[in-house]
Structure formats: C-alpha cells, structure tokens
C-alpha positions as CSV (number, residue, x, y, z in Angstrom):
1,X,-3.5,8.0,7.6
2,X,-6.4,9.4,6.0
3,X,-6.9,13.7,6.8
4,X,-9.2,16.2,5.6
5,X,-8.0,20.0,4.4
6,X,-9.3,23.0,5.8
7,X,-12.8,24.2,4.5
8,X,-13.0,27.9,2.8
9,X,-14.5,30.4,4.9
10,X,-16.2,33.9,3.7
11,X,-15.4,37.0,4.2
12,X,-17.7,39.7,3.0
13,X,-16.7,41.7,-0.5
14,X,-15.6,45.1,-0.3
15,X,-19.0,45.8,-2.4
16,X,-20.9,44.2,0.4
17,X,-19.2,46.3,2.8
18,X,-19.6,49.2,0.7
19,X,-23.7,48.8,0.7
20,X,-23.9,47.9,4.6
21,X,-22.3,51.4,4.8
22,X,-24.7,53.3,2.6
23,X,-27.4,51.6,4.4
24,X,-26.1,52.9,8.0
25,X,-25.6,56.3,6.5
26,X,-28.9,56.8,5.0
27,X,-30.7,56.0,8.8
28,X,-28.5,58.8,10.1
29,X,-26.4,55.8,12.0
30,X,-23.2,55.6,13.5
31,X,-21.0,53.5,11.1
32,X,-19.5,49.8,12.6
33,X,-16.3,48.6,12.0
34,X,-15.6,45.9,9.3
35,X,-13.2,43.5,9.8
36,X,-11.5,42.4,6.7
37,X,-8.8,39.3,6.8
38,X,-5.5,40.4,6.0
39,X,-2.8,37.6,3.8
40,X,0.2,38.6,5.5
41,X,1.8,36.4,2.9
42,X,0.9,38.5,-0.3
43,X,0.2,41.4,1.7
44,X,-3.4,42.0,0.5
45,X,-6.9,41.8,2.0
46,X,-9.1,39.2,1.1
47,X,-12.1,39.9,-0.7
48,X,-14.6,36.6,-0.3
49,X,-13.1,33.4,-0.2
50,X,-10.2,32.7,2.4
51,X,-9.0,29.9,4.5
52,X,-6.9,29.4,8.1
53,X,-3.8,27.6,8.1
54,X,-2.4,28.1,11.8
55,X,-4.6,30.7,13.0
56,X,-3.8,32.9,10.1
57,X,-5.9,33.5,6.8
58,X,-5.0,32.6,3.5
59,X,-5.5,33.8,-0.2
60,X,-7.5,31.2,-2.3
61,X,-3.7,31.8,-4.4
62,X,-1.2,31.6,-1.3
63,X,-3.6,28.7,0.1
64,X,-3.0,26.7,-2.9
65,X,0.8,26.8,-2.7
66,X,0.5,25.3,0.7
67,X,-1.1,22.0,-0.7
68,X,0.5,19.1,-0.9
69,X,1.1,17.5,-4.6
70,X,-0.3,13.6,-4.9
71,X,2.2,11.3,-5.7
72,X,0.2,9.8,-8.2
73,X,-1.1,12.1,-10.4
74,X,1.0,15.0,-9.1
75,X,-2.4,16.9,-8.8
76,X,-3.1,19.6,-5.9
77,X,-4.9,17.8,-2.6
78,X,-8.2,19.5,-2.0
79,X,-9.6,17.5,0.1
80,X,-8.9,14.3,2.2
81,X,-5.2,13.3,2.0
82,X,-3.9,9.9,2.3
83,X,-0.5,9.7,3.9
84,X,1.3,6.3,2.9
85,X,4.5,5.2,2.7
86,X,5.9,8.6,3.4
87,X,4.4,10.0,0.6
88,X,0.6,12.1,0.3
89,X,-2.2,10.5,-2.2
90,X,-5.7,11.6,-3.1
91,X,-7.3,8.6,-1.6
92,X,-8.6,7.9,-5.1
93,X,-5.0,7.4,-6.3
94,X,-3.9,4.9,-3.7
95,X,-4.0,1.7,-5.7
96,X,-3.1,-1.6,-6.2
97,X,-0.2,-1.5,-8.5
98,X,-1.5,-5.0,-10.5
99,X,-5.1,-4.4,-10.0
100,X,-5.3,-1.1,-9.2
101,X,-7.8,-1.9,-6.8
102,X,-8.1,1.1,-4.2
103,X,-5.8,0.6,-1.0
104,X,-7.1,2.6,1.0
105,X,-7.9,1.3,4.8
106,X,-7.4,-1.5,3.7
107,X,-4.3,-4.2,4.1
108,X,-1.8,-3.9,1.6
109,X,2.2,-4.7,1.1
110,X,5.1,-3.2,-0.7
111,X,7.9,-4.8,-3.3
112,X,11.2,-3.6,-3.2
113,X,10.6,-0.7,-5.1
114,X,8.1,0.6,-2.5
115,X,5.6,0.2,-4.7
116,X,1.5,-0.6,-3.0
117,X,0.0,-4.2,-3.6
118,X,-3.2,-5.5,-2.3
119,X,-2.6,-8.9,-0.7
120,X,-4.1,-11.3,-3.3
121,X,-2.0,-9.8,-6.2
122,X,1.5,-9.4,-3.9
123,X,0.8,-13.3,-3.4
124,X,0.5,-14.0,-6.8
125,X,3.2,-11.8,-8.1
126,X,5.7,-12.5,-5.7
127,X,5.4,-15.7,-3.7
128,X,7.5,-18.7,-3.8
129,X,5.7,-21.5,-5.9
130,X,5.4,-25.1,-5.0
131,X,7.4,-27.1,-7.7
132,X,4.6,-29.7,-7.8
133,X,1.3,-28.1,-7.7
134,X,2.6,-24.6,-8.7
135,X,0.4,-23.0,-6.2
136,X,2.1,-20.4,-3.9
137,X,3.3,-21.1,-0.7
138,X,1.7,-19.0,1.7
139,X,0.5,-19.3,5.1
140,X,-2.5,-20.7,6.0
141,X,-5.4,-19.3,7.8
142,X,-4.9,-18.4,11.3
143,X,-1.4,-18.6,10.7
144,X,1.4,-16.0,10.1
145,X,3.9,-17.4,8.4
146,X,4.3,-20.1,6.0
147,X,5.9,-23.0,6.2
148,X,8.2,-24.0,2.7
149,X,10.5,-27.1,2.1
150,X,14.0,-27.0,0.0
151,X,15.4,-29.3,-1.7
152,X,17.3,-29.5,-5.0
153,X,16.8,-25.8,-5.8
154,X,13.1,-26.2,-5.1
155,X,10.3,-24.7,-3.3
156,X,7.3,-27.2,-1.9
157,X,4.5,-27.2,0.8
158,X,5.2,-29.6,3.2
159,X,2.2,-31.9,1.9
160,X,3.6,-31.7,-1.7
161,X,7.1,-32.7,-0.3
162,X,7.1,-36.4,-1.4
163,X,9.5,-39.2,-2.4
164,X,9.1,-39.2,-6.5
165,X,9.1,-43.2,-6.5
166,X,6.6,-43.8,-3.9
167,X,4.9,-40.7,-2.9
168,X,5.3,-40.9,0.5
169,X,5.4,-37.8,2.3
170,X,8.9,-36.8,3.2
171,X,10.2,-34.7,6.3
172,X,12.1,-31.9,6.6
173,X,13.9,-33.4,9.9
174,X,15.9,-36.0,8.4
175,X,16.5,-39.0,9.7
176,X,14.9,-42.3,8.1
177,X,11.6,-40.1,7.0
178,X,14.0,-37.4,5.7
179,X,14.7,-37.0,1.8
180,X,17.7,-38.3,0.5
181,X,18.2,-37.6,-3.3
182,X,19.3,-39.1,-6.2
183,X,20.1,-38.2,-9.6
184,X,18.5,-34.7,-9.0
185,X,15.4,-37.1,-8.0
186,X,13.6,-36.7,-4.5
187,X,13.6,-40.2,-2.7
188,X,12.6,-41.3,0.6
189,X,15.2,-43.6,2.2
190,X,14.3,-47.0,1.6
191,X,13.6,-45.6,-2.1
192,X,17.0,-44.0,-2.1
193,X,18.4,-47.1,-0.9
194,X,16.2,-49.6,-3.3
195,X,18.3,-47.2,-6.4
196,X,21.7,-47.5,-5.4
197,X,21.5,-51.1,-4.8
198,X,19.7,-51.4,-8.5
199,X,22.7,-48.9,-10.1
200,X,25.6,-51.1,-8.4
201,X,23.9,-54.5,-9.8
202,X,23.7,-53.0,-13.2
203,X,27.6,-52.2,-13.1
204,X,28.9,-55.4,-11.6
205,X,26.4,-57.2,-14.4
C-alpha cells in the first residue's frame, strides 16, 4: 500500500510578525492578533516551517521522530511510503531481491525468508525443474497451478514424462499407460515388460 506524508505548512517568523506590527503602529492602527502554532511536544512555538499530525502542529525536529525508518536503507520516509510485508519502504527501495527490479504495484512473491521477488526471478530461482528439458515447471497461461509428475526422485512436465526405451508418453494414472520402472529407468509397460523377459533369458542362458 502506497501513502503520501504530510506536506510542511508555514507559519509566519516572529521577524515577520514583528514588521506587520511596526507597520500597524506607524498608521496609528489598532494591533491584530497573531496566531503562532504551539509544539506541545517540545513545548515551543514554531517559527516558519511546521507540520499537522492529528490535528496538532509539529516541529520540523519532533516531526521527524514521528517518521517511519525504510527497511531498506533504514533512511527517514519523506515522502510516499510503501507498506509491504509488514514492513515500510521508500518506494524506491522495494526491489526485486535477484534483479532488483522495483516491486512496486506490481506482482511479486516471497521465499521463506520473507524476502521480495519479482515473478520471473522467483521462477527461476526457486521452481522445480523438469529432469529432461531442465526448464521449470510452472503453470501455464491461463492457468493457476502447475501440473508436475514424480517418479524416481524426479520432477517432469507431463509432456516430458516418457518411457526411456520408446518415448511414449507415460501417465500419471497407472494402469497399462502408467510408468512402471526399472533399474532406476522409466519404462512404459510393454517396455517394462519386453526387459524383464530379456533379464530372465539372460540368467536361464
């Protein structure tokens, strides 16, 4: 969430107020009343510069204390702050961890540490890999999850998911399209079969 500080106001300087007076006192004038904002914090009257934080004014000094620090750069916010992941940022300072590609209003996501990743570079860094194409397994447009096979300690997509003898494309369901491995070897059934028979022939020769 992206907010703006309060700008400064002014209030007039006791010199200005001092040479408004002389001027109604040399036309023979009745003298007006000068308001002057009071920092009931510090207890003193503000000469120029001052700011409103809930109704009341501020001190440029006791107005800085009430800034939050970024959790970047652990700077004073001035300006616009950017509240994210329960912290406050200067918009600036909201970045991509990898890239450091500005985040801000924009989509990002988060590692275990809490730590900001644009999309691209959370992909690369930290999705599962196809063991065939080494690609990462992500899902596809229009989609919102993706959809990843297992098998012998491995990650594929379901079109990389193939017997290693004949390359046919193997299902996750089972049955005779399933994958049924073999010497830490992905085979299709028939496949799977074709082996054992070949290993027992080799020991009864």
């Amino acid at each position: 969430m992206l907010s703006s500080q309060p700008k400064p106001q002014m209030a007039m300087s006791t010199a200005e107020i001092m040479e408004q007076l002389g001027l109604y006192a040399a036309k023979g004038e009745r003298l007006p009343w000068f308001e002057v904002p009071f920092d009931e914090g510090c207890d003193k009257a503000i000469d120029a510069t001052f700011f409103y934080i809930d109704a009341s004014p501020l001190c440029p000094d006791c107005y800085q204390k009430t800034l939050p620090t970024c959790h970047k750069c652990n700077e004073k916010i001035t300006e616009q702050v950017l509240k994210a992941l329960g912290s406050d940022y200067h918009p600036t300072c909201f970045t991509c961890e990898e890239c450091k590609r500005g985040l801000s209003g924009v989509p990002f996501n988060v590692d275990n540490d809490n730590k900001p990743y644009c999309t691209n570079c959370f992909i690369e860094k930290f999705a599962p890999r196809c063991d065939v194409c080494s690609k990462p397994i992500i899902a596809k447009e229009g989609e919102k999850e993706a959809t990843r096979y297992l098998a012998l300690g491995k990650s594929f997509h379901p079109e990389c998911f193939k017997c290693e003898d004949c390359s046919t494309v193997l299902s996750a369901d089972g049955g005779d399209a399933g994958c049924y491995p073999l010497n830490d070897r992905m085979l299709c059934k028939g496949c799977h079969l074709k082996k054992l028979k070949e290993q027992k022939e080799k020991q009864s020769s």
